[in-house]
C-alpha positions in Angstrom: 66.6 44.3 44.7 63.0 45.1 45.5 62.0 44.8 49.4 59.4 41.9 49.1 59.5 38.5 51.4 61.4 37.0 48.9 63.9 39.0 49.6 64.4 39.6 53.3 67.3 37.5 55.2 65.4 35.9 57.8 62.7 33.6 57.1 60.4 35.1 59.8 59.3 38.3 57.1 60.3 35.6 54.3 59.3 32.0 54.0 56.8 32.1 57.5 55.6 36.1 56.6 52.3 34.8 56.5 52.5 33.0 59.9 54.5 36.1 61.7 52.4 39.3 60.1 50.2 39.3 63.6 53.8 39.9 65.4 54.1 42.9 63.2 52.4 45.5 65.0 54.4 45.3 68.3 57.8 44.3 67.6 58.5 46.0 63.7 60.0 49.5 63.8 57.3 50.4 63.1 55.6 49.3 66.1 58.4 50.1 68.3 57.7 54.3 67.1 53.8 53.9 67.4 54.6 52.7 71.4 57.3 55.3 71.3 54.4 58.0 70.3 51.8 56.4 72.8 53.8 57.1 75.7 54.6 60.3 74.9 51.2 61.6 74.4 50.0 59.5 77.7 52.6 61.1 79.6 52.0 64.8 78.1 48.4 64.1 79.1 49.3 62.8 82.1 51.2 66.1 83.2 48.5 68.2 82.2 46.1 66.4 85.0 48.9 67.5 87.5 48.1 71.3 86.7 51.9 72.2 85.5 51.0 73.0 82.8 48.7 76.2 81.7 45.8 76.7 79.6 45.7 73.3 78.9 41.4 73.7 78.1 42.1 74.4 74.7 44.5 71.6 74.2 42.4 67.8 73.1 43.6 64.5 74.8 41.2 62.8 72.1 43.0 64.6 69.1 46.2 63.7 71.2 45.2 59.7 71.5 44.2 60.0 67.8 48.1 60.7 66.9 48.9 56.8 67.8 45.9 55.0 67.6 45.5 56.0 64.0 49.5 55.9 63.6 50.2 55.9 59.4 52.9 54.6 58.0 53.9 57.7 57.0 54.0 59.0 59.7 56.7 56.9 60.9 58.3 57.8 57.7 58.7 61.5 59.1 59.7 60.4 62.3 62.5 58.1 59.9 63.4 61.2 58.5 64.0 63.5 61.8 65.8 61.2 63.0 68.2 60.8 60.1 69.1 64.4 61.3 69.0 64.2 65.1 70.8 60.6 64.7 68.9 59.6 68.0 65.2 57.9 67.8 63.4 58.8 70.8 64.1 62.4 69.9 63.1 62.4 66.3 59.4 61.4 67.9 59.7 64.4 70.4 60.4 66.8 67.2 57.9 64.7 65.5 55.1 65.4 68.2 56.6 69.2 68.2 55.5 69.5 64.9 52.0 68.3 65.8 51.8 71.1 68.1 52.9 73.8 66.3 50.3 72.4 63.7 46.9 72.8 66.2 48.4 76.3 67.4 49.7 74.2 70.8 53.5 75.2 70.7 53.2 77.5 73.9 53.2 74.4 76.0 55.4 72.0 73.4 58.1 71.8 75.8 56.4 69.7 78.1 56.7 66.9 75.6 59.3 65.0 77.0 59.5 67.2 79.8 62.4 65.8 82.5 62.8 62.2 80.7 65.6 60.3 79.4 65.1 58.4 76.2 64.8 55.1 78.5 61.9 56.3 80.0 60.1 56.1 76.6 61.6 53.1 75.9 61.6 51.4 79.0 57.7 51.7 78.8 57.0 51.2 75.0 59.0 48.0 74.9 57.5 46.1 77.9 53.9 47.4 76.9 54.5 46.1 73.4 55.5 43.0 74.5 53.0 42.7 76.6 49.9 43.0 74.6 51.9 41.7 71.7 52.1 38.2 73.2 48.9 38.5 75.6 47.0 38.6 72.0 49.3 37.0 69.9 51.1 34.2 71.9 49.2 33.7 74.7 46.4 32.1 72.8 48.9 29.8 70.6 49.6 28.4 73.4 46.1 28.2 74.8 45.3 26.3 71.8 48.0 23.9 71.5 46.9 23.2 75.4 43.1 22.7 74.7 44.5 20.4 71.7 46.6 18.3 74.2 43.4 18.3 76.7 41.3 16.5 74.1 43.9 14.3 72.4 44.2 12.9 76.0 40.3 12.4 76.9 39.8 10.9 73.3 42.6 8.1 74.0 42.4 8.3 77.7 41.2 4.1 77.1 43.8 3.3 74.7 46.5 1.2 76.3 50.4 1.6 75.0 53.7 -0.4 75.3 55.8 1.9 77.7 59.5 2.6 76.8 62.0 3.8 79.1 65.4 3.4 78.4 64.2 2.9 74.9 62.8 -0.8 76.0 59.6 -2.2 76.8 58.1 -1.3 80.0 55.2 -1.1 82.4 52.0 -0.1 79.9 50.6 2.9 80.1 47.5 4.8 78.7 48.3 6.9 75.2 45.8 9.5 76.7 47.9 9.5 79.9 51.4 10.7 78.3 49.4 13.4 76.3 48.1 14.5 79.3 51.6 14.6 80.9 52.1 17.3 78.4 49.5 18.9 79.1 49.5 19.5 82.8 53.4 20.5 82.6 52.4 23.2 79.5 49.2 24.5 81.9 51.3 25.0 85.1 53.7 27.0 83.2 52.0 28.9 81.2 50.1 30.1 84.3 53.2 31.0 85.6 54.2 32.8 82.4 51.3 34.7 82.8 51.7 35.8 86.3 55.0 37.6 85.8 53.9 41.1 85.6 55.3 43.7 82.6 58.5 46.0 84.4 59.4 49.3 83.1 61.5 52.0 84.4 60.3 55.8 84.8 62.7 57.9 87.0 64.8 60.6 85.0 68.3 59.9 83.4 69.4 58.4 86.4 66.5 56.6 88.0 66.0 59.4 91.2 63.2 62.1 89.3 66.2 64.9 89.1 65.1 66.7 86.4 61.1 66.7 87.8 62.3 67.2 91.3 64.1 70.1 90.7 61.5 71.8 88.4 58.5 70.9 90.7 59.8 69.8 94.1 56.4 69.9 95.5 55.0 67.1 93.4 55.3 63.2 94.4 56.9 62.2 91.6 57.2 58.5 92.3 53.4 58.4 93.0 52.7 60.4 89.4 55.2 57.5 87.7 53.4 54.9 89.9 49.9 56.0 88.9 51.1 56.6 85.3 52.9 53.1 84.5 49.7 51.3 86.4 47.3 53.3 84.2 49.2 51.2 81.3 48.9 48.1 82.6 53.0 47.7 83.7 54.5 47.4 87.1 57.1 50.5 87.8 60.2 49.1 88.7 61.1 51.3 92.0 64.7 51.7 92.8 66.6 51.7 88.6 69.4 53.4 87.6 68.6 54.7 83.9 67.4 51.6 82.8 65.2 48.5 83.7 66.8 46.2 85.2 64.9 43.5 83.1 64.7 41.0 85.7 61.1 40.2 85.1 61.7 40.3 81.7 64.5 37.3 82.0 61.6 35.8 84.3 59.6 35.9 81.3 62.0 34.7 78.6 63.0 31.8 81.1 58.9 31.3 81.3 58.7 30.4 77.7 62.1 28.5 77.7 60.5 26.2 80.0 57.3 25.8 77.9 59.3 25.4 74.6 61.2 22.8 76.2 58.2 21.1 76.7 56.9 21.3 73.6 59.8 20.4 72.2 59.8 16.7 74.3 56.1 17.2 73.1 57.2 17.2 69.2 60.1 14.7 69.6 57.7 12.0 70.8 55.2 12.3 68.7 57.8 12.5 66.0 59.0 8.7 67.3 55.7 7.8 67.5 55.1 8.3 63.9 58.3 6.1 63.2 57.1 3.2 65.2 53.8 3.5 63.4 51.8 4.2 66.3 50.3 7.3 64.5 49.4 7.6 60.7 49.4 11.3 59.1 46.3 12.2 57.5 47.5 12.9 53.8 46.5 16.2 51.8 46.1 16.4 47.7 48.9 17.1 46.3 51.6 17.2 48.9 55.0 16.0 48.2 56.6 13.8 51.4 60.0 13.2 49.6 61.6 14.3 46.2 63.0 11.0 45.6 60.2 8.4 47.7 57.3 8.9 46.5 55.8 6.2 49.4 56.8 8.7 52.2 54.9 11.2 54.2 57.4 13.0 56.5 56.7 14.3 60.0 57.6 17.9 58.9 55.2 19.4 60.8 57.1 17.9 64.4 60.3 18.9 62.5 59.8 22.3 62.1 58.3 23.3 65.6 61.4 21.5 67.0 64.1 23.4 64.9 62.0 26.9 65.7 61.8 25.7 69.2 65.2 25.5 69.4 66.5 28.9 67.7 64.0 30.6 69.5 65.5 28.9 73.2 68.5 29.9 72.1 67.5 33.5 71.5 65.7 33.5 74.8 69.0 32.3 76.7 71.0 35.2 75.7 68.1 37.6 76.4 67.7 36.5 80.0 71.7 36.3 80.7 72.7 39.5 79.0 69.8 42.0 79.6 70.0 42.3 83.3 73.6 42.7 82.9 74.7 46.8 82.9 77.7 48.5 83.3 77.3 51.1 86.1 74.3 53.1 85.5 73.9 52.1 81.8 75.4 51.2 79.1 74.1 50.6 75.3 74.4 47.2 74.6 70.7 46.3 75.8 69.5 48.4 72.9 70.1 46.3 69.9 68.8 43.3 72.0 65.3 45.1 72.9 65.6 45.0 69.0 65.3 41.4 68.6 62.7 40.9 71.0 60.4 39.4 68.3 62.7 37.0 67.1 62.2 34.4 69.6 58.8 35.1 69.8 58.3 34.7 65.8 59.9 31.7 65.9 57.8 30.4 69.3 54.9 31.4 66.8 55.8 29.3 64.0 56.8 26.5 66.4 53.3 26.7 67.6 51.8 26.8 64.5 53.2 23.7 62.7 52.9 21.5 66.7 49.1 22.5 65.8 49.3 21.2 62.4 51.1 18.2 63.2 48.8 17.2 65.8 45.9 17.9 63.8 47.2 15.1 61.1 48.2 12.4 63.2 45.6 9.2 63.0 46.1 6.7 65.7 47.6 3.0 64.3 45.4 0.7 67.2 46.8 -2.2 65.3 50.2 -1.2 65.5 49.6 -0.2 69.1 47.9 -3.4 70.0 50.6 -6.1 68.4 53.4 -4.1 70.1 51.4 -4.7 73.2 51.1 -8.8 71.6 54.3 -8.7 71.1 55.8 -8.3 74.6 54.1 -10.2 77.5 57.1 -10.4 79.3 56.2 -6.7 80.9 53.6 -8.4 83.2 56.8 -9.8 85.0 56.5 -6.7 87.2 52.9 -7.4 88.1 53.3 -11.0 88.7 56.4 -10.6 90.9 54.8 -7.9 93.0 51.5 -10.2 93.8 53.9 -13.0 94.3 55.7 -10.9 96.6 52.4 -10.0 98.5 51.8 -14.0 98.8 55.7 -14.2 100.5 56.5 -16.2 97.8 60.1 -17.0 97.9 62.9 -14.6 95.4 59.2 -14.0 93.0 62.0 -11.3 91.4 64.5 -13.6 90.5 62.6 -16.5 89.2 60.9 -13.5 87.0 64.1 -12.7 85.9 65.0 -15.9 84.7 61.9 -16.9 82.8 61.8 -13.6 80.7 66.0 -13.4 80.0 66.0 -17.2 79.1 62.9 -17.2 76.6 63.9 -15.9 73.3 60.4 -14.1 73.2 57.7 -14.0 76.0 54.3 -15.1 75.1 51.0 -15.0 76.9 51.4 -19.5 76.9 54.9 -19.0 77.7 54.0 -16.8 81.0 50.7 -19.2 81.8 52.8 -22.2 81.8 55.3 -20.0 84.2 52.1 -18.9 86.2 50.2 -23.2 86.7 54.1 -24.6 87.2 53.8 -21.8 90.7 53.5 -23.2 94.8 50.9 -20.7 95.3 46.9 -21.5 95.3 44.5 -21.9 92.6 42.8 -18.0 92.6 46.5 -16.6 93.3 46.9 -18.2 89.7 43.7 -17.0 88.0 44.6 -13.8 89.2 47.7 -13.9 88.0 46.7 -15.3 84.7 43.9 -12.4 84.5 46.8 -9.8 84.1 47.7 -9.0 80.7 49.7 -6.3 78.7 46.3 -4.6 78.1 44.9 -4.8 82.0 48.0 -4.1 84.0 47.9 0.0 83.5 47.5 1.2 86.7 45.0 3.8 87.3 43.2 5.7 85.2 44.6 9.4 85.6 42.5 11.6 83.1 39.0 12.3 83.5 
C-alpha cells in the first residue's frame, strides 16, 4: 500500500493531516535529524571560537549554517541510509556531516565533529529546542487565540443574565459573560505559567562531568563553554545530569498543558450542555450533514472532538511527566521511544484547539431560551429575600423561604409577591423586596 494520509495508522498524519502539517517540522523524523544537524554544526562552530581547533580561516560557519537551514529531504534520506549501517542515529549524522567535510576539502579538522559528546548531548539539545520553537510558534498562539475568543465572548454577553446551576439545579443567576470569563482568566494564568517554564537540556559528556573535554583540554571551562553554548540557543543547561536530562522541566511543561486542557475541556463540556438546553443555537453551513438518520439535527461535533483529543492528549501527557524523569542509574533507554512521541499530545492539543475554535465560532446565543428559563424559576430570589430579611432581624427569614418555595409546585413572580405583601416588615422593605427579580439579583458585574 502506497504511503498517503489515507493510509497512515493514526489520524494525526491521516484524517486531521491538514490540521497537524505545521507540527511537522519539529517533531517528524525528519525534524528530529534537521535539529540533530543544527546542533552539531553550532557546536563545531562553537569549538572553533575556543581556538582548539587549527586553521579554522578557511573553514565557512555560513556554508556550515546553510547545511540545516536549507536541510532537503534528501538529505535526511542519506543520513536514513548511514544509519541503516551504523544501526545508531546520532552517529549516522556525524558520518553524514563527515562527508560534508571531506566534500569542501575540511577533513583535516572532521574529528572535531562530535568531538567529546555522547549521543544525548545532541539529543538532549535538539529535542528541547524543537519543542520549544515548535510549540512557541505552533501552540502557543492556538492557545492565544482560543483566549482572545473567550475575552470577547465574555465582553459581548457580559449584560446577559443566566439561570445558574449547581448541583445540576437552579441557582443564584449569574452573567453568561461572567462564566466565559471564568474560563478565561483560569486559561491566561496558566498559560503564563506554561510559558515561563524555561527549555532544559543536558550537555556534559557521557556521564554528565565533561570527561572526555576535560581530559583533552583541561585548561578550558567547560561548564562555562556548555553554559554559553546552550544559552546562545535559547535553552537553560541543566547543571549537575548524569547522561541524560533529567526532564524535570519538561514534566513541568507537560503538567502545564494538562492543566490548560483540563480547562478547556470543562470549557467544551459546558458549552456542549449549553447547546442541549438551547441556550446556544449553531450557525448552520451548506451542505453539512448533522445526523445520518435525523435530518432535523445539528450536532455539537465541534465540542465533541476537542474533548475526546483533549483527553488522549492528557493521557499522553500523564505518562510523559511520570515516566521521563524516571532513570535507572545513570541512564537507561527507555526515554528514547517516549522523546519519539513527543508530538503526539501536542497534535492532538492542536486539533483540540482547532475544533474549541470552530465550535465557538458557531454558537448563536438563544436570549429567549435564556430569558424563559430565567421566567421559569423565580423561586431563586429566595436567597436574596432571605438575606435582606435577615438584615431587617426578621425572625427564621430562611425557613419560612424554605417553606414557600418546597410547598408551591412552581414559584412565580405573583406567587413570591403575595409571599413578599403577607411579610411584618415595612412598606419600602417590601418594594425592595419586590424590586428583586431573577434578572436583577446578579451580583456585581465582574468583566469590564
Amino acid at each position: 500500500m502506497d504511503f498517503t494520509p489515507l493510509s497512515t495508522i493514526s489520524p494525526i498524519d491521516g484524517r486531521y493531516h491538514s490540521k497537524t502539517v505545521g507540527l511537522q517540522p519539529y517533531f517528524s523524523e525528519f525534524g528530529l535529524i534537521r535539529y540533530r544537524v543544527l546542533i552539531e554544526v553550532e557546536y563545531f562552530i562553537a569549538l572553533m571560537q575556543t581556538g582548539i581547533i587549527q586553521n579554522v580561516a578557511v573553514i565557512s560557519a555560513e556554508t556550515l549554517r546553510s547545511w540545516y537551514l536549507n536541510f532537503s529531504p534528501s538529505d535526511a534520506a542519506r543520513i536514513k541510509t548511514i544509519e541503516r549501517t551504523t544501526n545508531h542515529d546520532v552517529k549516522a549524522v556525524e558520518y553524514f556531516l563527515k562527508e560534508k567535510f571531506e566534500q569542501h576539502d575540511w577533513s583535516f579538522c572532521s574529528e572535531f565533529i562530535h568531538f567529546a559528546l555522547t549521543s544525548q548531548d545532541i539529543n538532549n539539545t535538539a529535542i528541547p529546542m524543537s519543542l520549544k520553537e515548535g510549540i512557541e510558534k505552533e501552540v502557543f498562539p492556538l492557545y492565544d487565540e482560543v483566549l482572545a475568543k473567550l475575552r470577547s465572548l465574555a465582553s459581548t454577553w457580559k449584560d446577559i443574565p443566566l439561570l445558574a446551576r449547581t448541583h445540576g439545579q437552579p441557582a443564584s443567576p449569574t452573567r453568561l459573560g461572567k462564566e466565559i470569563q471564568v474560563f478565561a482568566e483560569r486559561l491566561e494564568i496558566q498559560l503564563n505559567v506554561a510559558k515561563r517554564i524555561p527549555y532544559a537540556s543536558k550537555f556534559g559528556g557521557a556521564t554528565g562531568n565533561f570527561n572526555a573535554h576535560h581530559v583533552a583540554y583541561p585548561n578550558i571551562d567547560w561548564v562555562d563553554f556548555a553554559n554559553h553554548f546552550l544559552g546562545s540557543l535559547g535553552l537553560a543547561r541543566s547543571q549537575t545530569t548524569t547522561q541524560i536530562e533529567h526532564y524535570d522541566s519538561m514534566a513541568a511543561l507537560f503538567d502545564a498543558f494538562k492543566r490548560m486542557n483540563t480547562i478547556l475541556l470543562d470549557l467544551n463540556r459546558d458549552l456542549w450542555t449549553y447547546i442541549s438546553m438551547d441556550y446556544f443555537k449553531q450557525k448552520l453551513k451548506e451542505g453539512e450533514i448533522g445526523s445520518s438518520a435525523m435530518p432535523h439535527k445539528v450536532n455539537p461535533i465541534d465540542f465533541e472532538n476537542a474533548e475526546g483529543n483533549l483527553g488522549i492528549a492528557n493521557a499522553i501527557f500523564e505518562h510523559f511527566s511520570a515516566k521521563l524523569p524516571i532513570s535507572r542509574l545513570q541512564r537507561d533507554l527507555t526515554d528514547s521511544t517516549v522523546l519519539r512521541n513527543i508530538g503526539v499530545p501536542l497534535a492532538h492539543t492542536v486539533i483540540a484547539l482547532k475544533a474549541t475554535m470552530v465550535g465557538l465560532n458557531k454558537v448563536v446565543l438563544n436570549e429567549e431560551k435564556i430569558h424563559q428559563d430565567l421566567e421559569n424559576n423565580w423561586m431563586v430570589v429566595a436567597e436574596a429575600i432571605q438575606t435582606i430579611l435577615r438584615r431587617e432581624n426578621y425572625p427564621k427569614p430562611y425557613e419560612a423561604l424554605k417553606e414557600l418555595t418546597r410547598t408551591h409546585e412552581r414559584v412565580t413572580k405573583e406567587t413570591i409577591h403575595h409571599f413578599i405583601d403577607g411579610l411584618a416588615v415595612s412598606e419600602a422593605v417590601k418594594q425592595e423586596l419586590k424590586a428583586i427579580s431573577p434578572w436583577t439579583y446578579l451580583g456585581i458585574q465582574l468583566v469590564d
